[in-house]
N, C-alpha and C positions, 0 to 999 in steps of 0.2 A: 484393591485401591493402590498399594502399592506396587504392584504390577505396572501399574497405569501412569505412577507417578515417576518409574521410572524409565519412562519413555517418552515423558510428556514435558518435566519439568526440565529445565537447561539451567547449569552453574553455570552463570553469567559473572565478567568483573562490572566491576562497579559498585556505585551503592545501591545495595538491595532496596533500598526504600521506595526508590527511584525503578528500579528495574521490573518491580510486578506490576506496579499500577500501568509503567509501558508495557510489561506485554497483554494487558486485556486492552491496553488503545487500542496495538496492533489487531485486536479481535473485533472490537469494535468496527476498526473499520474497514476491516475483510467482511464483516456483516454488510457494510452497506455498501462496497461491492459487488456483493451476492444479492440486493435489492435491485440494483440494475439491470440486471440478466435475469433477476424473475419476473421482474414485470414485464419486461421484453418479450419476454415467450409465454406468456398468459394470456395476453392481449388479446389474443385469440379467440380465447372463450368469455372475454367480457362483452358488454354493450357499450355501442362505443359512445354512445351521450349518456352514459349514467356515471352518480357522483363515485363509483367503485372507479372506472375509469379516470376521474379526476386524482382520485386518490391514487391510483398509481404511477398516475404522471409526475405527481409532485415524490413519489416514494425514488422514481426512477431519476428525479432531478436532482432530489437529495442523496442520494448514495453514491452517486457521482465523486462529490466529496471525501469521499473515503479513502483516493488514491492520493487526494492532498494531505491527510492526517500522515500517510504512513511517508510522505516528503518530510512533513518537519520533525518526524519521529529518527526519520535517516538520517535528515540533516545533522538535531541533534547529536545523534551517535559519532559517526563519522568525524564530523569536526572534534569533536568532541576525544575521538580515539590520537585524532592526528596531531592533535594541540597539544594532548600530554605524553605522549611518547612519539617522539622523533622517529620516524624510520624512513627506510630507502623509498622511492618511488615504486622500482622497480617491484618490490615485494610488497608494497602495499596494493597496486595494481594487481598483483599475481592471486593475492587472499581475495582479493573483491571477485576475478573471475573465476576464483576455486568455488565459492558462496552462490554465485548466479548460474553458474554454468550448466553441472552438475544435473539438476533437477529439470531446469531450461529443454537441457539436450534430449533428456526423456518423454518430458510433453511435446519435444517440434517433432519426434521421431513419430510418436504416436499421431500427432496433426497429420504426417507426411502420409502414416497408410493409410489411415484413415480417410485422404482425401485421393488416393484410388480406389479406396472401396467403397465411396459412397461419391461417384460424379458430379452430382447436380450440388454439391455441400463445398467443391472444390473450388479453392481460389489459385490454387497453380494454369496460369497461363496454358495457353496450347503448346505454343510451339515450346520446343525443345529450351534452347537456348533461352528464354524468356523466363522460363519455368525456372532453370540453373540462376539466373542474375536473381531473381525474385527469391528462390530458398536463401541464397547468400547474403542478401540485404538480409533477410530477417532473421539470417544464422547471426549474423554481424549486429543485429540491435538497433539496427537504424531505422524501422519506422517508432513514429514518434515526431522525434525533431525534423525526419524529412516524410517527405509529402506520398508514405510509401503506406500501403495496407498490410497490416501486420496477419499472420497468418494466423496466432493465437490470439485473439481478439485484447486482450488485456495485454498483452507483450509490449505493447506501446512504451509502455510507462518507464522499460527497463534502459532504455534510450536516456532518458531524461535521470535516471539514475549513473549509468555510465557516465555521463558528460558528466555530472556532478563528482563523479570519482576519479575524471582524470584533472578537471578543472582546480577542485579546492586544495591538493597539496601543494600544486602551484603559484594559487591565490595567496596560502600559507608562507612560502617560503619566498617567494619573491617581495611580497611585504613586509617579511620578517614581524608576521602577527604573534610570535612567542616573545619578540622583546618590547612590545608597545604596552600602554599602561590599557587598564580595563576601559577604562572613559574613550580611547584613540580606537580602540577596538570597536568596541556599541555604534561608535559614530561614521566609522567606516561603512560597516556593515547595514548599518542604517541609511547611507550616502547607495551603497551599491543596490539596495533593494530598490529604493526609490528609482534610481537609472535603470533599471533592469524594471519592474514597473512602468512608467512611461513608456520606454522605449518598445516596450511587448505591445504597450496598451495599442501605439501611435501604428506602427506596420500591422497588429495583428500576429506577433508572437507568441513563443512559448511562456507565457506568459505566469504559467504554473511553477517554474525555476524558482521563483521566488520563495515558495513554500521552505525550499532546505537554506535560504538566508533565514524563516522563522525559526528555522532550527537553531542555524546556529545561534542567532539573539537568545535563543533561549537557553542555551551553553551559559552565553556572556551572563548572564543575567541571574543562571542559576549560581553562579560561582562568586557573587558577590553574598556573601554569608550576611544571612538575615537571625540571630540569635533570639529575636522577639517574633520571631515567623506565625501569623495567626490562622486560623482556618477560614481560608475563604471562601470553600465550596461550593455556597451556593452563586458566588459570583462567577465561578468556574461551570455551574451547571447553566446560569444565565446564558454566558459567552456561548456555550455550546449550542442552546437553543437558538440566539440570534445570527450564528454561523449558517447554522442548518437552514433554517426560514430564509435566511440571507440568499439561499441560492435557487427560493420563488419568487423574489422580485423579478415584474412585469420588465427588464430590461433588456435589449437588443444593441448588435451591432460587438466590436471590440470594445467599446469606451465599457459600454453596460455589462461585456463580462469581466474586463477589469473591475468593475465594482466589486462584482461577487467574491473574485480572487481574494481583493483587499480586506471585504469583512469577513473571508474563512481563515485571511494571514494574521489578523486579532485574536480572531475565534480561537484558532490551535493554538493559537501561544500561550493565550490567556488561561484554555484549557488544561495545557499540558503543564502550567507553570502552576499551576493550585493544584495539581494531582503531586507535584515533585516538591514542593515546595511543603505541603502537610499532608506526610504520607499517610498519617493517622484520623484523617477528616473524613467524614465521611461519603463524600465523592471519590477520593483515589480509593478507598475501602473498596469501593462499590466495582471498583476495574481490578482491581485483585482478586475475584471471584474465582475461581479455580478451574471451571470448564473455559470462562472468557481468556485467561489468560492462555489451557492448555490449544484455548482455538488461536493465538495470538502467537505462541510458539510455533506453531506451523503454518501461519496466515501463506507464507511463500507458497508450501506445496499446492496448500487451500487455493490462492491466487490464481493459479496456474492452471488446475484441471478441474474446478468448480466449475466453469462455463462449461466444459465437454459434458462432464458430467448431468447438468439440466436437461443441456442441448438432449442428450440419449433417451431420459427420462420423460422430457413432450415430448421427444416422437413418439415412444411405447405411448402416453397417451392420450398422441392425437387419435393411433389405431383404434383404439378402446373407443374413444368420444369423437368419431369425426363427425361434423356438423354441426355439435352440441352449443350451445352457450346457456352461460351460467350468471350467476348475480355474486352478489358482496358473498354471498357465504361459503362460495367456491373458491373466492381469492383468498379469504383468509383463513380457511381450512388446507388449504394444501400450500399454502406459504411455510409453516413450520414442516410439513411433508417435506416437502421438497427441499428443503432447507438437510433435512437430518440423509437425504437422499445423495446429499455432496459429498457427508462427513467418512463414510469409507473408502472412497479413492482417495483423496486428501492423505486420510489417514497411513494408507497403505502408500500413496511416494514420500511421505515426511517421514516413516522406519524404513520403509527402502533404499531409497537414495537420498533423501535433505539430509537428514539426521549424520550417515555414516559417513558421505563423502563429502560433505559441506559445512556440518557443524565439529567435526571431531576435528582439531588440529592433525596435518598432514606428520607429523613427527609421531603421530600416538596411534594413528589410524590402523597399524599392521599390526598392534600388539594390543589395542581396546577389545577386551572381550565381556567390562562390567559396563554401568550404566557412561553416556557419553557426555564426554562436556560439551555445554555452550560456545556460542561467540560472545563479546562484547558488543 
């Protein structure tokens, strides 16, 4: 066990109360990322009018979701990092792409041969030159906010993370958000969600940006000191329920998935602020659980090569089972299968690469030879 915890667990700044119950979110919702892609590729062997097939529609609807949690969980951070220590742009920029890069570079390597040694799986263009502009968009991070197919199917997201890290120390310093009072703050940021909101709703934008404005509200919000602070958990397990459900409402078009956005930008807020807010309640309890969190400290590797990793796993076995179709007891017997089938490539990039060359400050990295520190 100690072995394990020293590989798993990250000295994190901050306050710890706050910091465990985040990392089993971050687990949480690398879980229902991993709900997406499993039901995707199961599909296969269910019927496609039975209620198991319903039920994974709604599983695949709902884990969808999970890319929004780890927005406002970044959001929070980030702002959160920039608010209370000042630093250059330049070098704040430079840590965010030492953090992304790193492990990024290892899975497109791997996407790259992988899609000459398997043709029919490849999304590289024919011609030459098509191929070269197409690797470099998504070497560059820009499908996502532009209208590009990312080559790691998740990589999307890292788009919408970028913009957000070059955008808010900007947002920061040209407002001069460190000298405003808390009140001028909340109402900004409240001002800019809502135009950002609309504006996503009305064109059909990126409309998910908003999630790291829940974050930061939830910075502002944390930081106004509540000394009679009570356990609200179950109001924090409510919020979470009616996020989730929130995203099988019958609705269509932009208008209708701005709905959705708006009641998952409650949801996490609501959530994440009763998990930090009584760390000792028994909701954030319940995200401090020791494997949730040790999955939450690596959600990034996990993010990244969980999809490959299924993808290899249905093909072995479609071989095995082609033709076959199966009922409810097939989905949900090889649901934790398949689940525990991610946990060692994960495993093996988050002590390969996250861990050493992402999470270990670049000043400590040539002479760390004991356990490695965290980021913030």
């Amino acid at each position: 066990m100690n072995w394990l915890a020293q590989r798993f667990e990250l000295s994190r700044g901050g306050e710890s109360s706050n910091v465990r119950s985040m990392e089993g979110l971050r687990g949480f919702a690398v879980f229902l990322v991993f709900l997406v892609h499993y039901t995707t590729l199961v599909e296969p062997w269910i019927p496609i009018d039975s209620s198991t097939m319903r039920i994974a529609n709604a599983l695949h609807t709902i884990g969808n979701s999970g890319v929004d949690l780890f927005f406002v969980l970044s959001g929070y951070l980030i702002y959160g990092s920039l608010f209370n220590r000042k630093q250059g742009f330049a070098r704040f920029i430079t840590r965010r792409i030492e953090r992304i890069y790193p492990t990024f570079t290892v899975v497109f390597v791997v996407y790259l041969c992988l899609s000459f040694v398997f043709r029919s799986e490849s999304k590289l263009p024919a011609e030459f030159s098509d191929a070269l502009l197409y690797l470099t968009e998504n070497f560059l991070l820009l499908p996502g906010l532009f209208p590009i197919e990312p080559m790691i199917t998740v990589a999307w997201s890292l788009s919408y993370e970028m913009f957000y890290y070059l955008a808010i120390p900007i947002v920061i310093e040209t407002m001069r958000i460190r000298e405003r009072t808390s009140l001028w703050r909340i109402t900004f940021f409240l001002f800019l969600t809502i135009l950002v909101w609309v504006c996503c709703a009305a064109v059909n934008g990126p409309i998910r940006m908003v999630m790291f404005l829940a974050g930061i509200l939830l910075f502002e919000t944390m930081a106004i000191r509540d000394k009679a602070a009570k356990d609200f958990s179950y109001l924090g397990l409510l919020a979470l329920v009616a996020g989730l459900l929130g995203m099988l409402l019958p609705t269509s078009g932009s208008t209708g998935y701005a709905a959705k956005i708006g009641i998952l930008f409650f949801s996490f807020f609501f959530l994440c602020l009763t998990c930090f807010r009584s760390p000792s309640g028994w909701l954030a309890r319940s995200f401090c659980w020791t494997p949730l969190r040790w999955l939450g400290n690596m959600s990034y590797s996990y993010y990244l090569i969980h999809g490959l990793a299924l993808k290899a796993a249905f093909l072995i076995l479609s071989t095995l089972l082609s033709g076959a179709e199966f009922g409810a007891w097939f989905f949900w017997a090889l649901l934790p299968l398949m689940f525990l089938v991610t946990i060692p490539p994960a495993t093996a990039l988050f002590l390969a690469i996250e861990r050493p060359f992402s999470l270990t400050p670049s000043r400590t990295r040539t002479r760390a030879s004991g356990p490695l520190p965290g980021e913030a």
